[in-house]
N, C-alpha and C positions, 0 to 999 in steps of 0.2 A: 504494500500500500504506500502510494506519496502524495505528500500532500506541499500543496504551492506556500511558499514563501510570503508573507503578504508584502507589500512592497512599502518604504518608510514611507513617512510623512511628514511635510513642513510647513511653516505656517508663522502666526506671530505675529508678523507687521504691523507698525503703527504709523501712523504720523503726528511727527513731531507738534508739543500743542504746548503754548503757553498759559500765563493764566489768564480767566478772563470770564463773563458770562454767556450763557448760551452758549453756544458753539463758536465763540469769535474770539480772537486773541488778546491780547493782551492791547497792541496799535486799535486794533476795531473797537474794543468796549473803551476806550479813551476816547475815541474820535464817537461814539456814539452816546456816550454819557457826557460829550461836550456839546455835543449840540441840544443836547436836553435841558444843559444848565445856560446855556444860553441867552435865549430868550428870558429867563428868570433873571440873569443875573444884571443884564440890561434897563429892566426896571428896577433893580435894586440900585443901580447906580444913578437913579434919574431921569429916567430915558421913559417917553411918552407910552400909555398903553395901545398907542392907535399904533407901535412898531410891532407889537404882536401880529398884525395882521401880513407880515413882512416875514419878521422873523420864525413864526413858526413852521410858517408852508417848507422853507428854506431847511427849517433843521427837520421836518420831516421827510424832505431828500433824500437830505445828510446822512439820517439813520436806513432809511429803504437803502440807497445806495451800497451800505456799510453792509446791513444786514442779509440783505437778497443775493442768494449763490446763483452765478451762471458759468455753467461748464466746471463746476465744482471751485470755482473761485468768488469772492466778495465783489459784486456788481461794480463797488467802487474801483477795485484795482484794475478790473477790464474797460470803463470809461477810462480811467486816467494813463494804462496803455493805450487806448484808441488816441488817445489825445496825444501824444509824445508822439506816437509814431506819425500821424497825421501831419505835425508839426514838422519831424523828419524829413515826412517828402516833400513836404512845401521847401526845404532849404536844398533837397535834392540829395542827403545822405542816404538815402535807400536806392539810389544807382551808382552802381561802377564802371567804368570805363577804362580799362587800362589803357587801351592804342592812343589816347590824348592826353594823356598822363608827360607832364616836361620830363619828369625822371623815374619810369618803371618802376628801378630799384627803391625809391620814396615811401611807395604805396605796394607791397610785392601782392597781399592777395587783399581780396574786398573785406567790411565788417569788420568783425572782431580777432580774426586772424594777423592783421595788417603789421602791427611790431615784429611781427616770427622772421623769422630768417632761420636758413637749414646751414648747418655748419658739418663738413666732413671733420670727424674725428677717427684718428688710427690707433688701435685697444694697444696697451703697450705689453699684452701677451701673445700678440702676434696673430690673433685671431683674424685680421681683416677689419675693414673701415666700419666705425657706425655713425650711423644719420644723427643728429642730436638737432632739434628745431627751438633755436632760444627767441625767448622774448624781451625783450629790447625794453617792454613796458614793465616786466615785472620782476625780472631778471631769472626767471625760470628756465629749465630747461625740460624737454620732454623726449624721451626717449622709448623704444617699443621692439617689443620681441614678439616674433613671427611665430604662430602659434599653428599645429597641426591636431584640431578637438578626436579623441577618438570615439568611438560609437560605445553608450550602454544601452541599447535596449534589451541586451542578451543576455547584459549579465545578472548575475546574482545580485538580491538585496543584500549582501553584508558587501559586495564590492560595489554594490555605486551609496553606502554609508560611510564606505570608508574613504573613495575618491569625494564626496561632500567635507569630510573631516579635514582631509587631506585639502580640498581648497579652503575650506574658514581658516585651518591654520596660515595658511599661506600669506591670507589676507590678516592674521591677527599679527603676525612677522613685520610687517611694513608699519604698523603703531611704532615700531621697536628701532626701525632705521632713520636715521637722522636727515633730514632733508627731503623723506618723500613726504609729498602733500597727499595727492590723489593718483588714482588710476582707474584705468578703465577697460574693459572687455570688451572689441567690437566683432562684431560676424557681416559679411558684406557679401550676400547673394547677388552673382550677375547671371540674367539669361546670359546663353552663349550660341552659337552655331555648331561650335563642334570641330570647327575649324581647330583649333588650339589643342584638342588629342593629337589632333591629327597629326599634325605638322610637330608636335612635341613626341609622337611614337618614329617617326618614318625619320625624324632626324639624329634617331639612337639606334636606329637598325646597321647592324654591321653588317659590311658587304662580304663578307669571309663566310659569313656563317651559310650551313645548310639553306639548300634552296626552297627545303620543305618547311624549315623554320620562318622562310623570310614567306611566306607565302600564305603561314597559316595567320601572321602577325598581317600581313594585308588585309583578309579576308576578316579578321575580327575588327581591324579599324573603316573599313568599309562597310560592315553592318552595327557599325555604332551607332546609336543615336545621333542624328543633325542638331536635334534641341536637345542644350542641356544647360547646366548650370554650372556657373566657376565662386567656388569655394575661397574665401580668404580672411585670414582671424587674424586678431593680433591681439597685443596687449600694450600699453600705452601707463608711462609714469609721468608724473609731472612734479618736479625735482624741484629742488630750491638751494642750492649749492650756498646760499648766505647761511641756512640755518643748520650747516654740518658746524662740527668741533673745527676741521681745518681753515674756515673763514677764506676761499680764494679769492686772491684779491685782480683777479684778471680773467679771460673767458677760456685760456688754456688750461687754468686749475680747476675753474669752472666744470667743466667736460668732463675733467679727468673726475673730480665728485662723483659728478652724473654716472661715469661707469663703473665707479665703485657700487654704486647703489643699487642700479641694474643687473651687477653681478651676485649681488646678496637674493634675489626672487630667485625662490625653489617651488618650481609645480608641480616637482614627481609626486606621483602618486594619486593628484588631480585630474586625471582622468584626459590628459591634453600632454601633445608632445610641442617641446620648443624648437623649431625651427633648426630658428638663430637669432642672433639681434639683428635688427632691420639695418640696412645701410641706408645712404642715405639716395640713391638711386632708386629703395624701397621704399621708401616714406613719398618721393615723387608721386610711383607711379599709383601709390595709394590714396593721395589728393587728387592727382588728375583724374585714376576713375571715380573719384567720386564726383568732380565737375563736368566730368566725358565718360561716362561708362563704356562706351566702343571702346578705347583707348586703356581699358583695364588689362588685356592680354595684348599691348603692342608690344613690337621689338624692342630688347633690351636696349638696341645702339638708338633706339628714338627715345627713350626714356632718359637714359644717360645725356644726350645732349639737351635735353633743356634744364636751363635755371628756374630759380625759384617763381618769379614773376611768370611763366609762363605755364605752371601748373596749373594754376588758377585760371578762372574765365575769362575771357577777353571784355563780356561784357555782362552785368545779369542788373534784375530788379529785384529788391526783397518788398513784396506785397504785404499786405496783411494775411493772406493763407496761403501764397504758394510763391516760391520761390524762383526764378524763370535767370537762367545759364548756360550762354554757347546753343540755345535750339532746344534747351532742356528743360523739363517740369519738375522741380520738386517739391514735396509737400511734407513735413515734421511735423511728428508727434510728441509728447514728454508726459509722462504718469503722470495720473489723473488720480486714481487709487489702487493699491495691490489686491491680491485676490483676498477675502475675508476668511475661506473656510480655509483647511487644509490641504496641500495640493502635493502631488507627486513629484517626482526629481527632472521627467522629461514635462513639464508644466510646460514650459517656452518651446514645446515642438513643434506645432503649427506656427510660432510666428518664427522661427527659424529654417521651415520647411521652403524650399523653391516653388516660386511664384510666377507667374508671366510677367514681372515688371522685377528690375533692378530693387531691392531692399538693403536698408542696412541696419543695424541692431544695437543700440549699444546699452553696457551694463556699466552702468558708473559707481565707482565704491567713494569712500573717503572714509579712513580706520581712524576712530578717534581714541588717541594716546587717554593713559589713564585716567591724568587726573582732569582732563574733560569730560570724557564718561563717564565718573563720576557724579562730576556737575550737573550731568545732563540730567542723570538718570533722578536724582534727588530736586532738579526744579521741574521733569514732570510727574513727580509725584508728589509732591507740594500743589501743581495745577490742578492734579485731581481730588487733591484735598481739600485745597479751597474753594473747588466748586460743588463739591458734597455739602460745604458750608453753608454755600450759598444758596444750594437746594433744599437743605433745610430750612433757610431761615423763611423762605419765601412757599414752603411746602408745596413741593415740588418733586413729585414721585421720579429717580431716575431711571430713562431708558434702557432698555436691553442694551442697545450700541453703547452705551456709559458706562455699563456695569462691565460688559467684556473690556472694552478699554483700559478700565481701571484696574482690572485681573491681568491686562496683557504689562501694563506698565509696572506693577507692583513686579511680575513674574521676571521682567527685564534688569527693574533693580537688585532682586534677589540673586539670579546668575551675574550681574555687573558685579557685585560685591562677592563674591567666591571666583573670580576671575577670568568671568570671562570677557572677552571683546567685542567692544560694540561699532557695527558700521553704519555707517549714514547710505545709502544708494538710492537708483534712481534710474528709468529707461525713456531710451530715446530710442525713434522708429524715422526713420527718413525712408520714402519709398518715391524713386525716379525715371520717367517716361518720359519718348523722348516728342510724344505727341500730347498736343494739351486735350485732342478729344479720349485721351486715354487715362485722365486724370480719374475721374467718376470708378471707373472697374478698378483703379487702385486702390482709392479708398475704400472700397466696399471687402476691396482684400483683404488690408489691413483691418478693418474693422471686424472682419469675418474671423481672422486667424488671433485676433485678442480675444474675442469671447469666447474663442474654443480655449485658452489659453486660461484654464479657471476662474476666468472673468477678470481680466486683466480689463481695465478700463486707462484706457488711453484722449486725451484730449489735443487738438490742435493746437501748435507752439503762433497762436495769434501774436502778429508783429514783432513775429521774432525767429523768423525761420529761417535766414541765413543764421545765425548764431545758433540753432539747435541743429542745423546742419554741420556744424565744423566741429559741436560736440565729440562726435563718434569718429575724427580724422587726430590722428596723431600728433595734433601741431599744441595739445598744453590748453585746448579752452576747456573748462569743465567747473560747471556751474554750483558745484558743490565746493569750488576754492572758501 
């Protein structure tokens, strides 16, 4: 007799809440209890009661604004993003143009990338060149290792418990090195044609060998599939060489930091092989496809000859929902909220699964060092203390959704204080077409493969989709800094 394994389960998630009533933070019940006292306080200083008829409509805005969610955010933060942005393109910072640019090098990519610059560094273990992309603004560096995920649907639950184990440590290791801030997990599904087996089998066929060899290796790349999909992962650090112990004081000591630190990430046993570290010819050609998806499987000798400015797009617009580059559509997503129940280890398989349109995926970590986490963990449970407070005082039965909350938060502080590590994360979804009437089947795609995704809820990155685009690209932006 045998009987099946059940398979583990994970779960937990919260978002971060500070203190505050209702459901609003700490900024919202401020900005909402000030427009309350407002109008009172104005008569108390003097001020005629025919202003009531002014000031209250006004602070009744103020509170609906604050208070009313759309798309899982404060009504207010989405007017006053519509507004900034708006503002934006009236001054024309939501277009790029580099061909009219007096100095290329000035402005190398559009947005929030534009300080980066890509610096060849040479490993001083002889290993071969790495790409390191510094930013000029912050004085970061970020650097990324080529990742090859390998498959568990086959295996045992004690071995994809152990490869999870195997990556929390991984990620609880990097609290512990000096100078990493963030990193990130990208996966970047391309359609492809198939072209690229092809010409990557037939240019490894040796001519010496049996003819029955060479013949049956035809006949299997001849009945390959036309349509397939090109696979590419990596993994992406964004370093800070000012807050190691050696303090460089130049962009050569810089570097060399950055490859110290790089060389400290161990993911044996994660369930993913490393490559290599990316060069910087790798980092190229992993911008450009994400600005030119054709150009994801070009020749090495085209990828090595361009510079940095010419990665990026010649020209794009960043919209309020979709992002438009070189001919190209794209459209980003950013968590809305994680799945509520408990969910299995391949949870993210449909939205990692090959699509009819270019996808790309990313998983943003940020491991917060001890005595953060600490902090953290004891002011939200202080938040849900003081609003158990508050619900009493105002007798105010709390919600199911409260009551788990407050059981997930207590349960986080309790593992936070027996040692373990706490990370902050975060997912980004960028999906790109190179026709705008093909925009509509991709969202529905993406939509389609997050709800199968134990209900992964996803919302649109509204006036901000160049910057949630360059999220998941190895150039150091990552909105958890």
């Amino acid at each position: 007799m045998t009987t099946t394994e059940p398979q583990p389960l994970y779960g937990g998630w919260r978002r971060s809440k500070s203190m505050g009533i209702w459901s609003l933070n700490t900024p919202q019940t401020m900005i909402a209890v000030g427009a309350m006292l407002t109008p009172i306080l104005l008569l108390v200083v003097g001020g005629s009661i025919a202003t009531l008829s002014v000031t209250v409509p006004l602070a009744l805005v103020v509170i609906t604004l604050t208070v009313w969610q759309r798309h899982g955010m404060p009504l207010m933060s989405y007017v006053v993003g519509r507004a900034r942005w708006s503002w934006g393109q009236m001054r024309g910072e939501t277009s790029y143009r580099s061909v009219f640019l007096p100095s290329p090098a000035a402005l190398d990519l559009p947005g929030m990338a534009a300080p980066t610059k890509l610096v060849r560094a040479e490993s001083p273990d002889g290993r071969g060149p790495v790409g390191l992309v510094w930013n000029q603004r912050t004085g970061t560096m970020t650097a990324a290792l080529l990742l090859n995920p390998a498959g568990s649907l086959l295996a045992s639950g004690a071995t994809v418990r152990a490869q999870v184990t195997a990556w929390g440590d991984a990620l609880a290791r990097l609290a512990d090195e000096d100078g990493v801030k963030v990193g990130a997990v990208t996966l970047q599904i391309t359609p492809s044609s198939g072209a690229a087996l092809s010409d990557h089998v037939r240019s490894r066929i040796d001519p010496a060998a049996p003819r029955l060899a060479r013949q049956a290796i035809g006949e299997l790349v001849d009945r390959a599939p036309r349509a397939s999909a090109q696979l590419a992962a990596w993994m992406s650090l964004v370093i800070d060489p000012a807050a190691s112990p050696e303090k460089p004081k130049g962009p050569a000591e810089a570097a060399a930091v950055t490859l110290g630190a790089l060389d400290a990430v161990d993911l044996s046993g994660a369930g993913v092989e490393v490559l290599r570290r990316a060069t910087d010819a790798d980092i190229k050609r992993l911008v450009r496809g994400a600005f030119v998806p054709a150009d994801m499987d070009a020749p090495a000798e085209q990828i090595e000859e361009l510079v940095w400015h010419e990665v990026g797009p010649v020209a794009s617009e960043d919209d309020w929902q979709i992002y438009r580059h070189d001919g190209y559509h794209s459209v980003s997503y950013v968590l809305r909220e994680a799945p509520r129940k408990l969910v299995t280890y391949d949870v993210l398989l449909k939205l990692l699964a090959p699509g009819q349109f270019t996808r790309r995926v990313t998983l943003a970590y940020r491991v917060l060092p001890t005595h953060e986490a600490q902090a953290v963990v004891e002011r939200e449970v202080n938040a849900n203390e003081a609003r158990a407070e508050y619900r009493q005082r105002t007798k105010r039965t709390a919600t199911r959704r409260e009551r788990v909350d407050r059981e997930h938060a207590e349960r986080t502080a309790a593992e936070e204080a027996t040692g373990a590590g706490m990370v902050q994360w975060s997912i980004y979804v960028t999906t790109t077409v190179s026709d705008a009437a093909d925009l509509p089947a991709a969202r529905r795609e993406i939509d389609k493969a997050a709800r199968a995704s134990g209900g992964l809820r996803l919302r649109l990155a509204f006036g901000g989709q160049s910057a949630a685009m360059v999220v998941g690209l190895p150039v150091g932006i990552n909105p958890l800094l």
